[in-house]
BAFI-3210 file (N, C-alpha, C; in Angstrom, 3 decimals, decimal comma, padded with zeros to 6 digits):
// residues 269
n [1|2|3|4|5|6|7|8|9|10|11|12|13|14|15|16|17|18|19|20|21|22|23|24|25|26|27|28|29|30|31|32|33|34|35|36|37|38|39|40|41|42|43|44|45|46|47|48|49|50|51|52|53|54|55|56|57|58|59|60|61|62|63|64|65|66|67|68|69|70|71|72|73|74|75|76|77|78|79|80|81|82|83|84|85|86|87|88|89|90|91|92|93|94|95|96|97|98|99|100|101|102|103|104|105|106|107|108|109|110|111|112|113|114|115|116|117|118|119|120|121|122|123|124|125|126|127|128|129|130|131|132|133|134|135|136|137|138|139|140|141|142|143|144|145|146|147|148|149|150|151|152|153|154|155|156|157|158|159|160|161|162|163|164|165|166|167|168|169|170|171|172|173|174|175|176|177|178|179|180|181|182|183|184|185|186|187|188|189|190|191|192|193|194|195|196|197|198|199|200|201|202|203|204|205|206|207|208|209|210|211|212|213|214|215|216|217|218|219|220|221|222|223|224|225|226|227|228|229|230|231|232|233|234|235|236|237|238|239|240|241|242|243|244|245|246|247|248|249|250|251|252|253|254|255|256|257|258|259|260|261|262|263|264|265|266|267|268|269]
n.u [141,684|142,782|143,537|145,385|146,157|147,449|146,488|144,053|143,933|145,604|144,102|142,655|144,290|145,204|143,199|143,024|144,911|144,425|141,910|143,249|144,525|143,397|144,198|144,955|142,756|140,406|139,116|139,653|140,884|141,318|143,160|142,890|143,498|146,444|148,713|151,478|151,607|150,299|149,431|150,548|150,404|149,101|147,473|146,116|143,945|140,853|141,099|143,419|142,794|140,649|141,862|143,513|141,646|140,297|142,658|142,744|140,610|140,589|142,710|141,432|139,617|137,112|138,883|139,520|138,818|136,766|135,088|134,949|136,384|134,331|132,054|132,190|133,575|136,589|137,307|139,525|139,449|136,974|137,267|139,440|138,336|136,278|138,155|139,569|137,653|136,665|138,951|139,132|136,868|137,277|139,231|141,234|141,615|144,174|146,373|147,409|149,589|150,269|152,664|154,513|157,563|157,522|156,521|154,165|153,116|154,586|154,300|151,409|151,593|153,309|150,990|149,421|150,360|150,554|147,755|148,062|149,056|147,972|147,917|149,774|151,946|149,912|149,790|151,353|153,476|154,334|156,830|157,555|160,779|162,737|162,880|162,493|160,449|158,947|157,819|154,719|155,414|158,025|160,112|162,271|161,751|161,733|159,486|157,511|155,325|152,320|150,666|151,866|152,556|151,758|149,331|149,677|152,501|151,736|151,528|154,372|155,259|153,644|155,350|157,020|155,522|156,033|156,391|155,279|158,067|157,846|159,779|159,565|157,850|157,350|159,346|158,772|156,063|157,275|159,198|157,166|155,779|157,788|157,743|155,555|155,639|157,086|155,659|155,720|154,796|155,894|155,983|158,857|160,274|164,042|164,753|165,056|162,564|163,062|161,684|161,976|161,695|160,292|159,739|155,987|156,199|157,740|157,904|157,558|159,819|160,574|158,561|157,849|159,279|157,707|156,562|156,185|156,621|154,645|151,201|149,623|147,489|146,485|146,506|148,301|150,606|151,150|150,923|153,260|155,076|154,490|155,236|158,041|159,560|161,619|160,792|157,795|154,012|150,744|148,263|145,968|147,430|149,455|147,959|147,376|149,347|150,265|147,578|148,311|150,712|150,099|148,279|149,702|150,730|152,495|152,830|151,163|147,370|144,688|141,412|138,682|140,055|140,357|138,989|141,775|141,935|140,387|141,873|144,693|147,973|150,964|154,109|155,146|154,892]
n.v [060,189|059,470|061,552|061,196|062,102|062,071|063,811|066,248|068,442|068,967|068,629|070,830|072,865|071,568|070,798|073,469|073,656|071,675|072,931|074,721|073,647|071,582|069,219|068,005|067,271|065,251|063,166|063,627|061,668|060,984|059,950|058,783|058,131|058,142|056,741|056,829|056,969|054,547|051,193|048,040|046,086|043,063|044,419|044,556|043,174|041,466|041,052|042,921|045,424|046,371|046,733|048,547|050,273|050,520|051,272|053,958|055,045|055,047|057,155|059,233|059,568|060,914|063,800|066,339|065,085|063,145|060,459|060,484|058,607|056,080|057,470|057,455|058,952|058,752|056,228|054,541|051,711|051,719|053,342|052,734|050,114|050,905|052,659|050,573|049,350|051,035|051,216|048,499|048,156|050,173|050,117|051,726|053,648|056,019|056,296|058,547|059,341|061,141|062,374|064,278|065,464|063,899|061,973|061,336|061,093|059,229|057,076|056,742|055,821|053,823|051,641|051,983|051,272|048,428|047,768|048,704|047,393|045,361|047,349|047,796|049,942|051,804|053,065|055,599|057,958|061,276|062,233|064,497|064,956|066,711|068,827|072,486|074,766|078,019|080,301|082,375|084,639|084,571|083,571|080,775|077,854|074,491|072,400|070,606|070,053|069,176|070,804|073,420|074,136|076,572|076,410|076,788|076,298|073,698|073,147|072,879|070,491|068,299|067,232|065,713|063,490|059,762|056,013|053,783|051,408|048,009|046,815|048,598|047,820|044,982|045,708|048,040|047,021|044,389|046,177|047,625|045,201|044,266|046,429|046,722|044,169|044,518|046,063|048,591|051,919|054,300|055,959|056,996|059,589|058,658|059,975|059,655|057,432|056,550|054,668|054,764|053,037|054,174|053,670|054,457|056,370|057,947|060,695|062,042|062,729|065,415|066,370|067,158|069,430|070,981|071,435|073,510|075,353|076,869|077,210|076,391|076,075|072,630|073,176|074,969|074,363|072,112|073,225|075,100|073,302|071,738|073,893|074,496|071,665|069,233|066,887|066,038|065,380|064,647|066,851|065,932|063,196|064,037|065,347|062,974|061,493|063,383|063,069|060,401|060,196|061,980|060,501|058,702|060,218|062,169|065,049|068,207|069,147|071,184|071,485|069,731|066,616|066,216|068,295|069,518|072,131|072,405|072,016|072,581|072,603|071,935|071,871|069,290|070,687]
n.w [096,930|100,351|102,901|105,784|108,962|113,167|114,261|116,060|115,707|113,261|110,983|110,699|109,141|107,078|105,536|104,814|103,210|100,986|099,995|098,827|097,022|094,292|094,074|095,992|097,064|099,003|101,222|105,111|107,161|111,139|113,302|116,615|118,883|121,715|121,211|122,354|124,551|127,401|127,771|125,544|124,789|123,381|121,386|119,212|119,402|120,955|124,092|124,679|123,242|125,343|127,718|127,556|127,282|129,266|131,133|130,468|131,340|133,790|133,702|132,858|134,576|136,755|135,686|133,341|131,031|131,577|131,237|128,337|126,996|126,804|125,434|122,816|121,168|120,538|118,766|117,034|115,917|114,753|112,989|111,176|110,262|108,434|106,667|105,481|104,434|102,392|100,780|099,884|098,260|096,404|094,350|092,750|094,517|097,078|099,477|101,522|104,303|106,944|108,687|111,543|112,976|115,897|119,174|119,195|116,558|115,496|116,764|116,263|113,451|113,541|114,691|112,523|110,553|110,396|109,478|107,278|105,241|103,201|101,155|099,675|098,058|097,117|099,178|101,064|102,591|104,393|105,735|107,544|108,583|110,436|108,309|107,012|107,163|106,008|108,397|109,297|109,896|108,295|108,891|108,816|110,281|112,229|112,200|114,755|115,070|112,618|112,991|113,137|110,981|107,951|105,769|103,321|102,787|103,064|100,207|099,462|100,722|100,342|097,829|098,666|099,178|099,615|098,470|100,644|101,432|100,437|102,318|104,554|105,082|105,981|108,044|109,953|111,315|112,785|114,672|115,735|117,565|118,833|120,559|121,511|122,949|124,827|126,663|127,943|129,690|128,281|125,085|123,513|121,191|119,462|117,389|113,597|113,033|115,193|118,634|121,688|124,712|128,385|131,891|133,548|135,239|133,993|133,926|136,233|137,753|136,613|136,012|139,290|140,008|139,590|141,502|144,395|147,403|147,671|147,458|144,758|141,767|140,214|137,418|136,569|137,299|135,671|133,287|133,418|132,968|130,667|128,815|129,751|129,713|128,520|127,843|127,164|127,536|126,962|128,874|130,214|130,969|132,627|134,074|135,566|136,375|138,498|140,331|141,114|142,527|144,250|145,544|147,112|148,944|148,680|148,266|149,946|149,324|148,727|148,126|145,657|144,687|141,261|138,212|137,022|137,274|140,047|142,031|144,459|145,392|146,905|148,355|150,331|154,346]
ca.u [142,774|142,467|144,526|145,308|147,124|147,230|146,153|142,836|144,660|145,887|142,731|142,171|145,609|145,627|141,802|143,088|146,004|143,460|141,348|144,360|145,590|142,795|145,109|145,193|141,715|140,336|138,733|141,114|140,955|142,176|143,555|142,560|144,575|147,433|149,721|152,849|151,448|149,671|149,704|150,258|150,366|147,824|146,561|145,015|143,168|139,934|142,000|144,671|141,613|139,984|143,005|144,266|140,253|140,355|143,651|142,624|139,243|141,619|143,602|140,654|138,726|137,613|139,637|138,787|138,026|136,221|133,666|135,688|136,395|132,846|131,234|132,258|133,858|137,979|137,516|140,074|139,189|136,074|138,079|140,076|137,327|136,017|138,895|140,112|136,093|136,674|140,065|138,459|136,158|138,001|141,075|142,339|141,817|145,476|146,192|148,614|149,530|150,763|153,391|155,371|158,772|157,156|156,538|152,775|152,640|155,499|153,580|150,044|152,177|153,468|149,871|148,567|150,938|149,860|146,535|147,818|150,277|147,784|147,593|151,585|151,715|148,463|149,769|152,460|154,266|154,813|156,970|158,586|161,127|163,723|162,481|162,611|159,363|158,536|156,371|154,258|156,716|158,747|161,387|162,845|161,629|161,350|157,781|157,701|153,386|152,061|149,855|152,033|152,925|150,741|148,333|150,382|153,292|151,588|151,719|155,150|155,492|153,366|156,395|157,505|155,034|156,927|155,246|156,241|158,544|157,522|160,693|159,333|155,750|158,069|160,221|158,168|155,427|157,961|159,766|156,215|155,318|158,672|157,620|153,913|155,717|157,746|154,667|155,981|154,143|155,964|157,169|159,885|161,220|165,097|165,181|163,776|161,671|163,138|161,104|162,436|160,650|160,257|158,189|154,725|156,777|158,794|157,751|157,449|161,176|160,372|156,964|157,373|160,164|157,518|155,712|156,738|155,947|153,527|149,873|149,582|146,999|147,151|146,529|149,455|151,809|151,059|150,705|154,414|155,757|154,580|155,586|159,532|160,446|162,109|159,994|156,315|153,010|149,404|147,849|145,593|148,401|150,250|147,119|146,953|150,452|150,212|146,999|148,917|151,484|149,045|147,637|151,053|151,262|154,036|152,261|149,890|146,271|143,550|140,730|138,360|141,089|139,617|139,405|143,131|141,188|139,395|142,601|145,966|149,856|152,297|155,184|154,905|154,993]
ca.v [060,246|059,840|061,477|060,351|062,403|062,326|065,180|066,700|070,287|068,654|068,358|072,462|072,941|070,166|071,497|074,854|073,700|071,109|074,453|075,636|073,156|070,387|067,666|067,643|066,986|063,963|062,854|063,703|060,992|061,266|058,802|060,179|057,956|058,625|055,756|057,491|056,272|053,619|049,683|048,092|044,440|042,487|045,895|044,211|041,851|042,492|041,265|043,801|046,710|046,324|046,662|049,748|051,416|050,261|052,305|055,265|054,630|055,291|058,203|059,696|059,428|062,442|064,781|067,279|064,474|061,622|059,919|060,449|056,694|055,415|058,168|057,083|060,312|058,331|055,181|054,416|050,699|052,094|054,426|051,736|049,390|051,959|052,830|049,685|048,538|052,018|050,712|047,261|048,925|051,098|049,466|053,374|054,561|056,230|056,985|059,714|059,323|062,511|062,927|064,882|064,365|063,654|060,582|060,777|061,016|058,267|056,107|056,744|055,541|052,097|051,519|052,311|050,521|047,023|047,675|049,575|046,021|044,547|047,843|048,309|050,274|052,007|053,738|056,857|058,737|062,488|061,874|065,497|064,757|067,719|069,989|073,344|075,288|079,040|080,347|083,813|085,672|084,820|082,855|079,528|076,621|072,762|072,169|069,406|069,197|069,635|071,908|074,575|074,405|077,411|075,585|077,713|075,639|072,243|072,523|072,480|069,517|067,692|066,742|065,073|062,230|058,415|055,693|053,121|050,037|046,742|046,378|049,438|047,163|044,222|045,834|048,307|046,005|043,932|046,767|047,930|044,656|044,429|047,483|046,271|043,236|045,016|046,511|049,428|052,972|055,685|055,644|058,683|059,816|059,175|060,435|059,489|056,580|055,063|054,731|054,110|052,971|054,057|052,975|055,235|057,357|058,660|062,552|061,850|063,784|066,896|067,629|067,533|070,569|072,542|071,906|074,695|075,121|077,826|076,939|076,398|075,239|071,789|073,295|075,877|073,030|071,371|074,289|075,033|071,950|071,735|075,003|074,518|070,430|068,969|065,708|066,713|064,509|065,361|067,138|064,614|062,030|064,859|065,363|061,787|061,370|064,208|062,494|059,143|061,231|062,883|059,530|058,064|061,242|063,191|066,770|068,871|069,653|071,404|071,302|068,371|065,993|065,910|068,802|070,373|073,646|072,559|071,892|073,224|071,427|072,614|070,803|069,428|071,781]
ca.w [097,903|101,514|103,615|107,457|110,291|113,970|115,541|115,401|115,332|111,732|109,762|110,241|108,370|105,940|104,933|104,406|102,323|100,637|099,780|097,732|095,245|094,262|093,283|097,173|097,509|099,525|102,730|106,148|108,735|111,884|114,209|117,924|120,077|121,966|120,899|122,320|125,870|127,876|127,446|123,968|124,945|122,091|120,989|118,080|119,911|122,370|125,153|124,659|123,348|126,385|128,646|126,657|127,272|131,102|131,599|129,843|132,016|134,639|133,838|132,610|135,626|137,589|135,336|132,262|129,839|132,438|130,426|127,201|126,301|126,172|124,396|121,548|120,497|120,247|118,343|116,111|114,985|113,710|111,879|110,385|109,792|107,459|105,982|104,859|103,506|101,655|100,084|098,850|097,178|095,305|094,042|092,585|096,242|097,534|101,307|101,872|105,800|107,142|110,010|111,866|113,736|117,448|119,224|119,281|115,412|114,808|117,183|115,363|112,195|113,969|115,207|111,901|109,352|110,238|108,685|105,290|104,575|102,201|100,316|099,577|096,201|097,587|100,825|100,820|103,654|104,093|107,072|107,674|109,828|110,051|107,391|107,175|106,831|106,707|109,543|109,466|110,244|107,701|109,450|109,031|111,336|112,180|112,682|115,825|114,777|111,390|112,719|113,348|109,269|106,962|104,650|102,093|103,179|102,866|099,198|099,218|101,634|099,067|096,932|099,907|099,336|098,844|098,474|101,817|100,628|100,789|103,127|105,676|105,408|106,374|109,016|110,360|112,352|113,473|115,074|116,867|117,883|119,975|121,561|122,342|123,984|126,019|127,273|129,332|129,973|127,750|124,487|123,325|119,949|119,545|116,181|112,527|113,055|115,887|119,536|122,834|126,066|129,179|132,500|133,655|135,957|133,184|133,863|137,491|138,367|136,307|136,902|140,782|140,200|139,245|142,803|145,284|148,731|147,672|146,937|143,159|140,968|139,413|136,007|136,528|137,419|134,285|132,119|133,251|132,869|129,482|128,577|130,110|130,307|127,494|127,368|127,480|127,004|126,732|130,064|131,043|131,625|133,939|135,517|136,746|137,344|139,836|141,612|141,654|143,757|146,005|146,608|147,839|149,758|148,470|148,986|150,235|148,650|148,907|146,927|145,230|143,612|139,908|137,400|136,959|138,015|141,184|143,420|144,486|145,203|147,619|149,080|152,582|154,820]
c.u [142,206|143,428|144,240|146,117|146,157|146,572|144,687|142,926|145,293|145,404|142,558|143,259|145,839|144,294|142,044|144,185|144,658|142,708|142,448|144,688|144,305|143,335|145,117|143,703|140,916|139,772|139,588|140,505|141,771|142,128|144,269|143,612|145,983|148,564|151,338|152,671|150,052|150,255|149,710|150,168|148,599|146,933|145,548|144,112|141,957|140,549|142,461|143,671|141,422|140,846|143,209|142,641|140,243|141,412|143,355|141,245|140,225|142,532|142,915|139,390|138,689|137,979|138,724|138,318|137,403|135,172|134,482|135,798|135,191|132,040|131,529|133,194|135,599|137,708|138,305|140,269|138,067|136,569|138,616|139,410|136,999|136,647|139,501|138,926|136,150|137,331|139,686|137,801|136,738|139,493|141,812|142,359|143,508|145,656|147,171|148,483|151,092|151,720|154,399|156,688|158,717|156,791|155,146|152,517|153,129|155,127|152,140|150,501|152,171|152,323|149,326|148,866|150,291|148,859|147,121|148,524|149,606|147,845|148,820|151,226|150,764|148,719|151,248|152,438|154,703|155,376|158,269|159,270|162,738|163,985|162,030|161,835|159,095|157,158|155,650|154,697|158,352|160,436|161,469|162,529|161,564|160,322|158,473|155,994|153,379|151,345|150,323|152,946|151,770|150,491|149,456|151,638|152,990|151,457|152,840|155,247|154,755|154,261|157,108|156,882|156,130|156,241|155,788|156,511|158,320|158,834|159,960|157,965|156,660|158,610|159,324|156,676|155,777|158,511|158,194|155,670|156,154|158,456|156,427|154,368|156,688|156,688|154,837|155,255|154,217|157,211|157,970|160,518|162,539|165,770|164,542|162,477|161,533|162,328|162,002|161,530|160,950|158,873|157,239|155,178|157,615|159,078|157,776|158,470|160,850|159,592|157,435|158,852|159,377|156,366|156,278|156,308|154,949|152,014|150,175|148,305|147,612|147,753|148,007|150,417|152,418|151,412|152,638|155,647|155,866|155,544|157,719|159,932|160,576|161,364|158,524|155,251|151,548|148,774|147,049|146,313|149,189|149,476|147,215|147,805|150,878|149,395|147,201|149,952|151,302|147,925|148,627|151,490|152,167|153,952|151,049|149,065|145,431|142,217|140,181|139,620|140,662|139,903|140,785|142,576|140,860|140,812|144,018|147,021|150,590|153,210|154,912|155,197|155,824]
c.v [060,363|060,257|061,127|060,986|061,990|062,818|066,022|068,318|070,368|068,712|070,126|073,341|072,248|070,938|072,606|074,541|073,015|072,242|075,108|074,855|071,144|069,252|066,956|066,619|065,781|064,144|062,899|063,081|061,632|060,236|059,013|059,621|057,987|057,348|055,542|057,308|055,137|052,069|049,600|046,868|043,753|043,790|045,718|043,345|042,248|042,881|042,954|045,755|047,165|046,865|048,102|050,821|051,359|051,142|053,315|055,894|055,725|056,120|059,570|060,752|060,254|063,734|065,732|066,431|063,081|061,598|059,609|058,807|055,821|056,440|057,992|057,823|059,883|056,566|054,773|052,702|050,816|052,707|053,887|050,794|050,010|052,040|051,641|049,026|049,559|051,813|049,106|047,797|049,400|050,852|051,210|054,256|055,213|056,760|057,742|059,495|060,784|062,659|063,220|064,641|064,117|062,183|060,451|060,166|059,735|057,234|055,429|055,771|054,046|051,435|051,356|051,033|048,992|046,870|047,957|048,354|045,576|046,159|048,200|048,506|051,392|053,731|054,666|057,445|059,926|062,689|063,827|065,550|065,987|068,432|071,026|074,018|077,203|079,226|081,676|084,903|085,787|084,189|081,658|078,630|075,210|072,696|071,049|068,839|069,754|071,077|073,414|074,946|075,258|076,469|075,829|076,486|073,864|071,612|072,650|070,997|068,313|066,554|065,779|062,786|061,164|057,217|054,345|051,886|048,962|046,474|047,279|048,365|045,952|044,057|046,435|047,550|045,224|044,808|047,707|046,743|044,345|045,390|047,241|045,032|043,343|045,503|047,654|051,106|054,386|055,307|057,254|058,556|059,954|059,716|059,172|058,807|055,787|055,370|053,704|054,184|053,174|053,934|054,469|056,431|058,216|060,222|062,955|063,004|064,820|067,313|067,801|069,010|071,626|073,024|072,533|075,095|076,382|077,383|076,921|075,473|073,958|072,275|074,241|075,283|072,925|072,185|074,638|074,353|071,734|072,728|074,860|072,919|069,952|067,964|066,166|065,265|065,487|065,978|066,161|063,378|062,705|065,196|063,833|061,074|062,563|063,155|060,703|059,585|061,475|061,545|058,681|059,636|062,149|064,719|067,136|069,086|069,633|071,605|069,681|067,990|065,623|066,893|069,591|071,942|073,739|072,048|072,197|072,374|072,560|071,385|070,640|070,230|070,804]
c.w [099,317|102,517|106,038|108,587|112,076|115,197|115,210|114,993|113,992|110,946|109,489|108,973|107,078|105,174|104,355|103,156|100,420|099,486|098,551|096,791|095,206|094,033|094,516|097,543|098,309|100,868|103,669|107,076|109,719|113,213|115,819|119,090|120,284|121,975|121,467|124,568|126,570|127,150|126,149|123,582|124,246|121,901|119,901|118,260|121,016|123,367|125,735|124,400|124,279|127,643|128,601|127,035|128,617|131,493|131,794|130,861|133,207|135,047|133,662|133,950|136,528|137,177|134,039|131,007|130,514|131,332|128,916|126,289|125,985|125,644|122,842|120,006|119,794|119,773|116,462|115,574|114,230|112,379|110,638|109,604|108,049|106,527|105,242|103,761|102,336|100,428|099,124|098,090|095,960|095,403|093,696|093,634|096,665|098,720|101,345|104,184|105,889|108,556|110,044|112,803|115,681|117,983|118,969|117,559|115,158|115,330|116,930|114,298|112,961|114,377|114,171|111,008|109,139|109,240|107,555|104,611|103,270|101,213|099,663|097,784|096,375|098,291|100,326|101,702|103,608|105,478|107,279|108,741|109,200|108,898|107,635|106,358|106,675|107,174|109,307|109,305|109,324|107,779|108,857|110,293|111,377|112,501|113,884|115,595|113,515|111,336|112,920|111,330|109,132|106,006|103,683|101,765|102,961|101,357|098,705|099,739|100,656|098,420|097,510|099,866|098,786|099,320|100,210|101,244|101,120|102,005|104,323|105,808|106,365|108,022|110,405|112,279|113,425|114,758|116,447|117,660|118,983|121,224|122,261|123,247|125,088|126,825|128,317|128,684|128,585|125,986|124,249|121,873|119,693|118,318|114,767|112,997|114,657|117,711|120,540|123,985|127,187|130,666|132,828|134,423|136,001|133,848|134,644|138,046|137,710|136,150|138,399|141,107|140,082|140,751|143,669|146,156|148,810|146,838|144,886|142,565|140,336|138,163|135,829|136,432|136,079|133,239|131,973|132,838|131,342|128,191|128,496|129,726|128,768|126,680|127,672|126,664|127,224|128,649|130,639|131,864|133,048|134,698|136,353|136,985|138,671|140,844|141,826|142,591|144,486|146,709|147,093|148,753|150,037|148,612|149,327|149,659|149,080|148,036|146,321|144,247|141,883|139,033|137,848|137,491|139,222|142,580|143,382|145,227|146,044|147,917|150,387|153,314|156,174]
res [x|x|x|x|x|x|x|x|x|x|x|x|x|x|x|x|x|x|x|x|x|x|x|x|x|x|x|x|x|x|x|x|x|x|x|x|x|x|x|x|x|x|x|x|x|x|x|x|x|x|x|x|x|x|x|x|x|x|x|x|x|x|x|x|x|x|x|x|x|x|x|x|x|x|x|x|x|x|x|x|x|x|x|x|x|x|x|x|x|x|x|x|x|x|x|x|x|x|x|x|x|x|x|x|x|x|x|x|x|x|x|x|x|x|x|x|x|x|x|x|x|x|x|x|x|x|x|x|x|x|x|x|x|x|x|x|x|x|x|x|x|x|x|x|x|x|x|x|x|x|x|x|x|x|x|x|x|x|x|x|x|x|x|x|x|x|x|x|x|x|x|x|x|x|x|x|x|x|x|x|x|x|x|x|x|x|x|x|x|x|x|x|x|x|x|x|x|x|x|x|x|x|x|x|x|x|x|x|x|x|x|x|x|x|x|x|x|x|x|x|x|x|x|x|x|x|x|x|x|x|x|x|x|x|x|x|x|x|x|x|x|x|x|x|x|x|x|x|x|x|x|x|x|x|x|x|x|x|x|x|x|x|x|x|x|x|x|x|x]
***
């Protein structure tokens, strides 16, 4: 069995569950990019690769993960490569793909599916979307990441597996390939499966509420933003939609423009 999530905060969780009931047992990929933003136009193609690593180049650049894209450390056609030479091989191979009800995961999934098509029969979905988990504490919750599920908890979720129908292999692709040729900035979760788009400047109006005519760290900004706004993406992207802001001149700063630590945001004075 191989299983496949998202998030690299997934594998520590899934391992621990893994650890508890061998039936689970199996190799845990994980599929690093952020699918849920940037370009998507010929994504399967160098072209479109290349485009999609030049962005990221770009958003990257300067900030807490610069360099990131050519080290080699986020390559998910290697990943795939692999995984599919793995699957020839071994015809009794079975992929369990693991996600949760957010856009990054549900966008990993549309990104992913293409590849699993020839294996239909093969491939199986543990898509927990509005299930009700207990947490630590003993409560009742909706997970929104897997990783905030207890291992303990992932061998219920288990039962969950189904295998994906030649119609979702069908539909599926189609339904991401519309979205790669729309080609716009942000995608968003409007519920089960389905993804809606919007352009790069999505987050633009409710991050700059959290700038305030008092000195502030970038990282504070961000940290708040994340913390309070309804739609949220990964910090890196809100770092470098801030310094696309501060280079159209919309506020004050002091400080080198680069790590989220090294400079501070006010409102014009």
């Amino acid at each position: 069995m191989i299983h496949i999530v998202f998030n690299e905060a997934d594998i520590k969780v899934l391992q621990q569950a893994v650890d508890l009931d061998e039936n689970l047992a199996g190799e845990i990929l994980c599929i690093k990019d952020d699918y849920a933003v940037g370009p998507l136009n010929n994504i399967y193609i160098g072209e479109g690769i290349e485009a999609r690593k030049e962005w990221w180049r770009q958003v990257l650049n300067g900030g807490d993960y610069s360099g990131k894209v050519d080290s080699g450390e986020v390559d998910d056609y290697k990943t795939i490569a692999e995984l599919v030479g793995a699957m020839r091989r071994a015809p009794e191979q079975l992929i369990w793909i693991w996600a949760a009800q957010n856009k990054h995961d549900v966008s990993g999934y549309y990104w992913l599916v293409k590849y699993m098509q020839e294996f239909q029969g093969r491939v199986f979905i543990l898509y927990l979307n509005n299930l009700p988990f207990i947490n630590e504490k003993g409560n009742i919750f909706y997970p929104t990441w897997l990783y905030e599920i207890q291992a303990k908890e992932f061998l219920k979720a288990k039962k969950l597996a189904r295998e994906i129908t030649l119609s979702e292999f069908e539909v599926d692709p189609d339904e991401w390939t519309k979205l790669c040729n729309e080609n716009k900035g942000i995608r968003l979760l409007e519920g089960g499966k389905k993804l809606e788009q919007k352009d790069y400047d999505f987050y633009d109006t409710e991050l700059i509420k959290f700038i305030t005519p008092d000195w502030q760290k970038a990282s504070k900004i961000i940290s708040q933003y994340v913390s309070k706004a309804k739609h949220t993406t990964g910090d890196a992207y809100l770092l470098w939609r801030l310094k696309v802001m501060i280079a159209q001149h919309m506020f004050d700063v002091q400080g080198k423009v680069g790590n989220m630590k090294e400079f501070e945001i006010k409102t014009k004075g």
